[in-house]
ZAMARGU-4260 file (C-alpha; in steps of 0.2 Angstrom, whole numbers, plus 5000, padded with zeros to 4 digits):
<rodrens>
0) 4950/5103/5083 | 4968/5102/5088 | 4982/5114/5078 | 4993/5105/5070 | 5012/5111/5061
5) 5019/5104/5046 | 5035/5110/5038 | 5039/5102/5022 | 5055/5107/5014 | 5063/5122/5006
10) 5079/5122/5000 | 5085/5111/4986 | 5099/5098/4993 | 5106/5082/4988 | 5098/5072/5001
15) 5085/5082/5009 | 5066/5089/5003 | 5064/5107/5006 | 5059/5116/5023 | 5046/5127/5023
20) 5033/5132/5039 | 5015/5131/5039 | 5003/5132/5051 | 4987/5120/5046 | 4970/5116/5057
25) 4967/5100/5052 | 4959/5083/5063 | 4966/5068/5052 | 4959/5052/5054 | 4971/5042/5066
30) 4975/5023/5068 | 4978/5010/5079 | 4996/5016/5083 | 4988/5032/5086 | 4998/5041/5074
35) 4985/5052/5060 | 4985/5048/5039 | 5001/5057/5031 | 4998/5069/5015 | 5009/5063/4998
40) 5009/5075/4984 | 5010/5071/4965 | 5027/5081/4963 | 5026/5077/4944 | 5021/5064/4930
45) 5025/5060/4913 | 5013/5051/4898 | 4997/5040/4903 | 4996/5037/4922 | 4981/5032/4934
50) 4976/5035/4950 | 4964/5023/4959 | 4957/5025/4977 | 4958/5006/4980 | 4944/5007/4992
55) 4930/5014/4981 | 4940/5012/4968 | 4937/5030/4960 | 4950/5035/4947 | 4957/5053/4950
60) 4964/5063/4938 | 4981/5066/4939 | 4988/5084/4940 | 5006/5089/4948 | 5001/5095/4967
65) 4988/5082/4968 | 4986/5077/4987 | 4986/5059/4992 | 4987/5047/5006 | 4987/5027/5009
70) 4974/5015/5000 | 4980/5023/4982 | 4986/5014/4968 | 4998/5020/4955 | 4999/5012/4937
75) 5009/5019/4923 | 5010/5013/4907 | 5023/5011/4893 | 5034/5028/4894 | 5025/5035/4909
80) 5032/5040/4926 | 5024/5048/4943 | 5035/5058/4956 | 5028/5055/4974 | 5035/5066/4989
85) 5031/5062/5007 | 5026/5072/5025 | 5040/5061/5031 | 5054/5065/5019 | 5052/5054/5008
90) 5052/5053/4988 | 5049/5039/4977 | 5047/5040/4959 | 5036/5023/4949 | 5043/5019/4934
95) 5037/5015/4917 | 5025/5001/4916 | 5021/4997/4934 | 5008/4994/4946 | 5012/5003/4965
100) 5000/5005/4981 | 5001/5015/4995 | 4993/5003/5007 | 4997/5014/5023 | 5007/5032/5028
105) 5005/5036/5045 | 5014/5054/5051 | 5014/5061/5069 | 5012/5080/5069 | 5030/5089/5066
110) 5035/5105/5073 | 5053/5111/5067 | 5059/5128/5058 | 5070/5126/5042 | 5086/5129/5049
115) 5083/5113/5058 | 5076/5105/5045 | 5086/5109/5030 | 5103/5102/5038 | 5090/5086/5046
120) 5096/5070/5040 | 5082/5059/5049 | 5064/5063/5046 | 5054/5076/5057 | 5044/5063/5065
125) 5039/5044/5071 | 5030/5038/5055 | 5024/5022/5047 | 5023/5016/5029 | 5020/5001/5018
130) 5018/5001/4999 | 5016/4985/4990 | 5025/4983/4970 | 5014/4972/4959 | 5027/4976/4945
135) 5037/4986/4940 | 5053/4997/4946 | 5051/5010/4961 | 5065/5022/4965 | 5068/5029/4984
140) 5073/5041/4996 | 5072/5040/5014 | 5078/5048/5027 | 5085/5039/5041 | 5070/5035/5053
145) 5066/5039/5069 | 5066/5024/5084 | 5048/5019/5083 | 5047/5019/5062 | 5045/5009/5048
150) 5047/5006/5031 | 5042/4993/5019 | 5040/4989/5001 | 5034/4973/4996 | 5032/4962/4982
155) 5026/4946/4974 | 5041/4937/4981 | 5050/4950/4994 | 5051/4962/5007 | 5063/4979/5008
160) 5062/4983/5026 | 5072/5004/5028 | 5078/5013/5040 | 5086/5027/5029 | 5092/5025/5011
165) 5092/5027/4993 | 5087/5011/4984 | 5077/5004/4970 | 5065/4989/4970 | 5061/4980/4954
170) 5048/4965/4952 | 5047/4957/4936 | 5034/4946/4927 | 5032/4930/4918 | 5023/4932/4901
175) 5008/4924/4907 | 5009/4937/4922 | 5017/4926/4936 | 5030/4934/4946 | 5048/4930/4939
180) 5059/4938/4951 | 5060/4952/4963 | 5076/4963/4966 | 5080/4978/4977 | 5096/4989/4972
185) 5104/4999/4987 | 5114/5015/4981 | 5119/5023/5001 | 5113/5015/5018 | 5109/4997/5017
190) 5092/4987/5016 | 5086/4973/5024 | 5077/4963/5013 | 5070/4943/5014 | 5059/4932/5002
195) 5041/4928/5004 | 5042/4910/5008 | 5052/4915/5024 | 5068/4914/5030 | 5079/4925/5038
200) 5083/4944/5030 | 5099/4945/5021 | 5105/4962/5024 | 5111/4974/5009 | 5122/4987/5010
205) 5127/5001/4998 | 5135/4995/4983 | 5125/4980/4981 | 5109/4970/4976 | 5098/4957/4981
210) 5087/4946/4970 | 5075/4932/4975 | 5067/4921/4960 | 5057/4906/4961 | 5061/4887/4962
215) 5051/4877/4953 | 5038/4866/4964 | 5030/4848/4959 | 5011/4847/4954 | 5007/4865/4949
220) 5015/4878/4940 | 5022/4890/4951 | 5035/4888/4965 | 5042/4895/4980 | 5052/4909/4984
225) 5070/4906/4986 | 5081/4916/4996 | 5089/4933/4991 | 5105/4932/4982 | 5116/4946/4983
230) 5125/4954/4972 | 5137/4967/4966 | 5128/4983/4962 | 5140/4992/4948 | 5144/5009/4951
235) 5135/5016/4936 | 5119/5009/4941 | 5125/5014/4960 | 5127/5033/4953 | 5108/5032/4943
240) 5097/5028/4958 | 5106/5043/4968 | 5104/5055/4956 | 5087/5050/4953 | 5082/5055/4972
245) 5092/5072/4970 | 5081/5078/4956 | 5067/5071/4963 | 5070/5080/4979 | 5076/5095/4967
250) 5062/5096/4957 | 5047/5092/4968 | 5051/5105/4982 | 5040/5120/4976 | 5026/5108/4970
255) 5025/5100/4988 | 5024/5117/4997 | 5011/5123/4988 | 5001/5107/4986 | 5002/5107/5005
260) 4998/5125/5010 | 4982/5122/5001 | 4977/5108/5006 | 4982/5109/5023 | 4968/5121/5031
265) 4955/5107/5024 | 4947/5098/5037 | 4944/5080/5031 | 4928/5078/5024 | 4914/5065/5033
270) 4902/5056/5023 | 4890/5058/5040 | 4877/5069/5046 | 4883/5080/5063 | 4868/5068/5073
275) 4878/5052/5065 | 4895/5055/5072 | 4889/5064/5088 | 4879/5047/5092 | 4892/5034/5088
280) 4906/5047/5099 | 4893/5045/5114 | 4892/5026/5109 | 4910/5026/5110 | 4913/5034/5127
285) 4903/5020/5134 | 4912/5005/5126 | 4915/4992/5114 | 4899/4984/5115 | 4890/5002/5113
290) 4898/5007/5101 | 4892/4992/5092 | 4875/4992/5096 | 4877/5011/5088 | 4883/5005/5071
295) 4871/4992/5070 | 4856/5005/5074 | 4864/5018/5062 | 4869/5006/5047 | 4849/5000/5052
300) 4842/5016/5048 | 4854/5022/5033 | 4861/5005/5026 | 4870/5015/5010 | 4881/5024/5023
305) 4886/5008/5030 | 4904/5009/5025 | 4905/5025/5033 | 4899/5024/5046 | 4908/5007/5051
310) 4924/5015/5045 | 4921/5031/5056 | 4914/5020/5070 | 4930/5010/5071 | 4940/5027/5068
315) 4933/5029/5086 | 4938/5012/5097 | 4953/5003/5084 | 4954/4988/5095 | 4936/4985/5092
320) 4938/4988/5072 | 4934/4968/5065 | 4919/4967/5076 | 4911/4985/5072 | 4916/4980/5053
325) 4905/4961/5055 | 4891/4973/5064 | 4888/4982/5049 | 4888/4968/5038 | 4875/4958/5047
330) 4864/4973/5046 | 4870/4978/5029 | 4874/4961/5020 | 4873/4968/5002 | 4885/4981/5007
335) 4898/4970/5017 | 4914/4970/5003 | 4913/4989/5003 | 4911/4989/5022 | 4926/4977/5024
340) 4935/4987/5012 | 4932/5004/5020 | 4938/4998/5040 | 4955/4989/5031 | 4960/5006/5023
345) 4958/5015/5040 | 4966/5000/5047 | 4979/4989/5036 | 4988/4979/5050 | 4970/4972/5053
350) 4967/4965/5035 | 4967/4948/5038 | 4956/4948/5055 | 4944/4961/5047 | 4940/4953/5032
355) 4939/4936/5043 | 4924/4943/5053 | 4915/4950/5039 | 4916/4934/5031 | 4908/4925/5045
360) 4894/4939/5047 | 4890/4936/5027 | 4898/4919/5025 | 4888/4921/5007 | 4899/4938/5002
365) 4917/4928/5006 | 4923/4927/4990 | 4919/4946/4987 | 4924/4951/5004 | 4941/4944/5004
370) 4945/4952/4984 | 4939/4969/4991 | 4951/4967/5008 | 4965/4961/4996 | 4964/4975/4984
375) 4965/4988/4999 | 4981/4977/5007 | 4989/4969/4992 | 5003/4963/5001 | 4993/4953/5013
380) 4983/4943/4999 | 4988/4926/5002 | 4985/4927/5023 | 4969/4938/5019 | 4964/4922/5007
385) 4968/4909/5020 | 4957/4919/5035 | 4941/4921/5027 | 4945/4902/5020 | 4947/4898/5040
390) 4931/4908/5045 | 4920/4900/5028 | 4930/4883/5025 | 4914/4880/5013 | 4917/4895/5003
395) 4938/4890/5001 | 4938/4886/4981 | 4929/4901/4978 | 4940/4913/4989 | 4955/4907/4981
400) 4948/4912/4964 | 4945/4928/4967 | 4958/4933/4976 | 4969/4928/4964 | 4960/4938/4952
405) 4964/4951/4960 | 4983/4948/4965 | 4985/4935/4950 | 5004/4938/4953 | 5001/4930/4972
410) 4991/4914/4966 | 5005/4902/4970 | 5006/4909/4988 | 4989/4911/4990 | 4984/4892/4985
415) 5000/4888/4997 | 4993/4900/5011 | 4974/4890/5009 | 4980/4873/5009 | 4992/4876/5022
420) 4981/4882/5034 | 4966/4875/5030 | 4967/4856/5029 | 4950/4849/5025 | 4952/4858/5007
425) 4956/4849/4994 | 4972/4855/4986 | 4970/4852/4967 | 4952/4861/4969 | 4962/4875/4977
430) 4976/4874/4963 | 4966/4875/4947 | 4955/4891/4958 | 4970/4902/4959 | 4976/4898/4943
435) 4959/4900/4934 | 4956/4917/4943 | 4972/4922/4937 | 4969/4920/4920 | 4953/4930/4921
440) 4960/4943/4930 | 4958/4960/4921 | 4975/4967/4927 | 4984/4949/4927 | 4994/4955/4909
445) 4999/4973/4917 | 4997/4989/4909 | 5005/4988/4889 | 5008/5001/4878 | 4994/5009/4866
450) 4980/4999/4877 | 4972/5008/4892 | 4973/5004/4908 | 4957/4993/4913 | 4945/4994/4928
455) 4943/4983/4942 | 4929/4973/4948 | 4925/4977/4965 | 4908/4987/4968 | 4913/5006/4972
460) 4909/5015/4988 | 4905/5031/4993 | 4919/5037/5003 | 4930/5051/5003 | 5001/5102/4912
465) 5013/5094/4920 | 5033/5098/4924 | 5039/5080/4918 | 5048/5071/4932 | 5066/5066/4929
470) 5071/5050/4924 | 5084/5038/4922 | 5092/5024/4914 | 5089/5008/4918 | 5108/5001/4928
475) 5116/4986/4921 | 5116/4970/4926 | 5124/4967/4942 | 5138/4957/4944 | 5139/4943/4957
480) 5150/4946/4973 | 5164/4933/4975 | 5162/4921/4987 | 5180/4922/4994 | 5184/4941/4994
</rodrens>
């Protein structure tokens, strides 16, 4: 095991989480960057909130102090609130009646002493994160990034890329629960933020806002993406989403040390036996095809470990993660969605290839396969929906439908994404799939007041009072900037 220091934050200040020091022996899982899983502590909540690991989708209970990392979704309901804070600096609070994943958090090891810290106006470390907004509004604070750093929060119909700021991002719904129009809010740096039909990023500094809606489109009922359309952001609303980081920052400090001093002496718990991991490690040593032929022999012998072990087994050799993920679905077929689901959250950039190769191991499973991948990588539904479609052209309808039951607010895109790149499909077929698996999607009508929030579909997996947050009210309209200032 290697030491490791962490140093959250200890002194309440406008723009910075506390300092503190503590010294944790931990071995985090690590990703293809190379870079371990980042903690995210539940600083506070407020009313009915869920918690669902989106890979075995368990719900946790929420409790203020309760650790997190990426592949967790957050829903709140009518009146409800949840206050995140991050290794990196980061703090983000999910407003009343939304739906937020954590799809990845990626934190190098930090060494600093709280002096340095405290005055620090970047984060303490390289980091990457990306977090998808079905609906809702999301407030945040970041720290200005170091080179080598992302972040990113997407939506139905748009992407906030950040390098340091404080900013909100709203995406709102149709009645019938098709996205209406995304919007992101800059208070202090500026955003670069661009639709999700393409086009270049329109850059959005403090002071203003940016909204993308959707044009109608001929033969189906949803449309494209149209470009951002800036706007003046009032000072008022400018004012509300700063002092909304503040008391988050304020508030949460004490939660998060202590959260973190707890939780930080933990090793991360494996679901394999010691003879497990020491044989696919040797495997591993000896290569990409070894390691393979490990999996295979392990997921042979223990078939409900499967997920594990290919998750763990690709943990091991990252450039090798699709192929070890379709190895243990050829062995393990009835366990293939889990297994495909388990290898994405270890490895998120990989969505679309991973849930590919499984497909085309169990070619029967594709529908089920490419639901389980999109709920892990929400963001990535519509090119995870055209892959598998590439790899199982057969199967193309039926992955349409269930992806879009899944990400019923992505059924235009993900219908556009199949017939795009998949020619020999026949685009009505396609059409009436997303929009019949959005209609029969248990999550398609959002969380409403006084009804609970429902389960999802996908097959789980066996893997690893309150201080109320503050709030805020929500800013006026913007008013648009004038084209000749």
């Amino acid at each position: 095991m290697r030491r490791e220091k962490l140093l959250p934050l200890m002194k309440p200040h406008p723009f910075a989480l506390a300092v503190f020091t503590v010294f944790l022996i931990v071995q985090p899982a690590r990703s293809q960057s190379g870079l371990p899983q980042g903690k995210i502590v539940l600083t506070g909540f407020t009313g009915k909130v869920r918690i669902t690991n989106v890979v075995d989708q368990k719900s946790v209970p929420p409790s203020q102090g309760l650790v997190l990392s990426q592949s967790y979704c957050i829903e709140t309901s009518n009146g409800s609130t949840a206050s995140l804070a991050f290794e990196n600096g980061t703090v983000m609070q999910v407003e009343a009646d939304s739906k937020f994943v954590i799809q990845e958090f990626l934190q190098a090891p930090w060494d600093q002493n709280t002096e340095q810290l405290a005055a620090a106006k970047t984060e303490p470390s390289r980091s990457q994160t990306s977090a998808f907004l079905e609906f809702g509004d999301l407030v945040t604070g970041v720290k200005k990034l170091n080179t080598g750093s992302s972040l990113q929060v997407a939506t139905p119909l748009g992407t906030a890329g950040i390098r340091g700021t404080d900013f909100k991002v709203t995406s709102r719904r149709n009645a019938d629960g098709s996205p209406k129009s995304s919007s992101v809010s800059v208070a202090t740096g500026q955003v670069g933020f661009n639709s999700s039909s393409g086009g270049e990023t329109v850059a959005v500094s403090a002071g203003a806002a940016a909204s993308v809606t959707l044009s109608p489109s001929q033969g189906d009922s949803g449309g494209r993406a149209q470009a951002p359309f800036v706007t003046q952001l009032s000072p008022q609303a400018q004012a509300a989403i700063t002092q909304a980081v503040s008391a988050q920052r304020a508030g949460g400090q004490s939660v998060f040390q202590s959260a973190i001093r707890q939780s930080g002496a933990q090793a991360p718990e494996s679901k394999l036996t010691p003879e497990q991991r020491e044989s696919l490690k040797d495997a591993a040593d000896d290569g990409e095809a070894a390691l393979v032929e490990a999996v295979k022999s392990l997921v042979s012998e223990s078939p409900e470990d499967s997920p594990a072990i290919a998750g763990e087994g690709s943990q091991l050799l990252p450039s090798a993660a699709p192929q070890i993920a379709a190895a243990a679905a050829s062995v393990a077929d009835r366990f293939a969605p889990q297994i495909a689901a388990a290898v994405t959250s270890a490895f998120p950039a990989l969505a679309p290839n991973i849930a590919a190769s499984v497909a085309q191991a169990v070619p029967a499973s594709a529908p089920q396969i490419a639901a389980s991948v999109a709920q892990v990588v929400p963001s990535a539904a519509p090119q995870i929906a055209s892959s598998v479609s590439q790899a199982v052209p057969d199967s193309a309808t039926d992955v349409a439908r269930s992806v879009a039951q899944i990400q019923p607010q992505q059924a235009s895109q993900i219908a556009d994404s199949i017939i795009q790149s998949v020619p020999t499909v026949d685009a009505n077929a396609i059409n009436n799939a997303v929009q019949t698996g959005a209609q029969s999607s248990g999550t398609g009508v959002g969380v409403r007041p006084d009804a609970p929030i429902r389960d999802n579909s996908i097959p789980p997996i066996n893997v690893p009072t309150p201080t109320p947050s503050p709030t805020f009210a929500p800013p006026p309209t913007p008013t648009p900037i004038p084209s000749n200032p």
